[in-house]
C-alpha positions as CSV (number, residue, x, y, z in Angstrom):
1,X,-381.7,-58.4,-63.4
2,X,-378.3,-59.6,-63.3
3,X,-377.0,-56.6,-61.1
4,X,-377.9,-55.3,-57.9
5,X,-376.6,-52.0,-57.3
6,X,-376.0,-50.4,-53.7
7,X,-374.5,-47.1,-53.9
8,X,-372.3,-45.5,-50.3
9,X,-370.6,-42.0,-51.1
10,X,-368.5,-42.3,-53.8
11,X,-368.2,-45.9,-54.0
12,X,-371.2,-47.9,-56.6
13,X,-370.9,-51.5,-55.6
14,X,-372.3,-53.3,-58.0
15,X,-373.2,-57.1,-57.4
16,X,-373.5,-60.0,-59.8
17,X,-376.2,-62.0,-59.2
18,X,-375.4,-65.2,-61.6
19,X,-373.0,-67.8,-61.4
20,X,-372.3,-67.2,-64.8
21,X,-370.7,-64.3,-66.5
22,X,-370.0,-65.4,-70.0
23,X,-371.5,-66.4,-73.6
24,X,-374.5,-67.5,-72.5
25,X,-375.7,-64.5,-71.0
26,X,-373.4,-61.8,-72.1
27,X,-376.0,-59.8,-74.3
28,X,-378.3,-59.7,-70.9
29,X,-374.8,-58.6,-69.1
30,X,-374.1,-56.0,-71.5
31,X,-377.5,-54.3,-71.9
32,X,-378.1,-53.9,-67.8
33,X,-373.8,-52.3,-67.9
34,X,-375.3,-49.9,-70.9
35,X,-377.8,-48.3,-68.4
36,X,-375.9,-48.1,-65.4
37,X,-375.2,-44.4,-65.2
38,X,-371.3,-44.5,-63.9
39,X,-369.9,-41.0,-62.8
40,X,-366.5,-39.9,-63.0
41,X,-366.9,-38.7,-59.1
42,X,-367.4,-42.6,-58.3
43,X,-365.1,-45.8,-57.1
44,X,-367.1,-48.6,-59.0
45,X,-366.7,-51.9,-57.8
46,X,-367.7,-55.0,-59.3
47,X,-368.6,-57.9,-57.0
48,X,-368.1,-61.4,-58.5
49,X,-368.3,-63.7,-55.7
50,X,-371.1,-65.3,-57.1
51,X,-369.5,-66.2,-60.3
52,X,-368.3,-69.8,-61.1
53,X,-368.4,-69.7,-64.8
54,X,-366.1,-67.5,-67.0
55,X,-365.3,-67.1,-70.1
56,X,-363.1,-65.0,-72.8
57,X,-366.3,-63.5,-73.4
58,X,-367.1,-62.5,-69.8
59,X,-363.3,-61.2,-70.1
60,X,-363.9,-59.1,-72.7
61,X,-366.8,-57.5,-71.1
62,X,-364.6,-56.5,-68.4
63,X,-361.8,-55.5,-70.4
64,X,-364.8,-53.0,-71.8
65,X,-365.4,-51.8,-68.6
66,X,-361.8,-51.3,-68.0
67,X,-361.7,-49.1,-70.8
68,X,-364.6,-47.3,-70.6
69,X,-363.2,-46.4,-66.5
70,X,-360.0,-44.9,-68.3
71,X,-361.2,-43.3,-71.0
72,X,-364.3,-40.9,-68.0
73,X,-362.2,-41.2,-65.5
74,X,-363.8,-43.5,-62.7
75,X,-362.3,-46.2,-60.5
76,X,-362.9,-49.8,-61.6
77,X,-362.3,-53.0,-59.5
78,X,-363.4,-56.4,-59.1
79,X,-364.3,-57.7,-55.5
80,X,-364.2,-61.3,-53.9
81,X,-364.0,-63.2,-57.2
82,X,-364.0,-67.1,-56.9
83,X,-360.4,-68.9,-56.8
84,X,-361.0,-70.0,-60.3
85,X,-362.4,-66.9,-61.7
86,X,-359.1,-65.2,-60.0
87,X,-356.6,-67.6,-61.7
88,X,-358.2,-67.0,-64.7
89,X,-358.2,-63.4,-64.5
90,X,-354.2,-63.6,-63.4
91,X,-353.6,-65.5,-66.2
92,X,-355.2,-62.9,-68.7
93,X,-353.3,-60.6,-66.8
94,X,-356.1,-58.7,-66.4
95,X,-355.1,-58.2,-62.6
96,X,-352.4,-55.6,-64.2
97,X,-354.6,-53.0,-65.5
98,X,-357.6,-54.3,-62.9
99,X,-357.1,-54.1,-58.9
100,X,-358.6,-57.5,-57.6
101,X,-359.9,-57.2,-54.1
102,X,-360.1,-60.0,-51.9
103,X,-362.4,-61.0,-49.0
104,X,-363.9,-57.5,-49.1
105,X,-366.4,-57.4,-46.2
106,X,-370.0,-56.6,-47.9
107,X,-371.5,-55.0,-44.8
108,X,-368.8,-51.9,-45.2
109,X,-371.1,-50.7,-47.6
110,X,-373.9,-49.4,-46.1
């Protein structure tokens, strides 16, 4: 499983477990996403602090996500990304229509 999901009242944290969230595993990434029941009542957060290697692919997966949280109504946002999965993410400009959290502490979620 490339997610690990811990769940606190309205907030789904869900964590990456990979350094890698592009091409090479994208099929795995987007089969564990399709069966993750996300509810309209819920903050989702996605923690890629693990994550070293990106790619447009991995950015379209989000940009998927980012879409599916508009169109049902849920709030999506990524947590402690790497410096280099940040930049890259700024310079998609996916920061505009994503809020990036920094240095979130994990043990708030209990």
């Amino acid at each position: 499983m490339l997610f690990e999901t811990k769940k606190s009242g309205n907030v789904l944290l869900l964590f990456f477990k990979s350094e890698t969230f592009n091409s090479s595993n994208a099929t795995e990434i987007s089969k564990e996403l399709n069966v993750i029941n996300f509810s309209s009542e819920e903050n989702v957060w996605l923690d890629l602090s693990e994550v070293n290697k990106f790619d447009s692919i991995g950015l379209g997966i989000l940009l998927k996500i980012t879409r599916y949280s508009l169109e049902n109504n849920f709030y999506f946002a990524l947590i402690n990304p790497s410096v280099k999965v940040k930049n890259l993410l700024e310079i998609a400009h996916l920061n505009e229509l994503v809020p990036i959290i920094q240095n979130f502490p994990k043990e708030k979620i209990k």
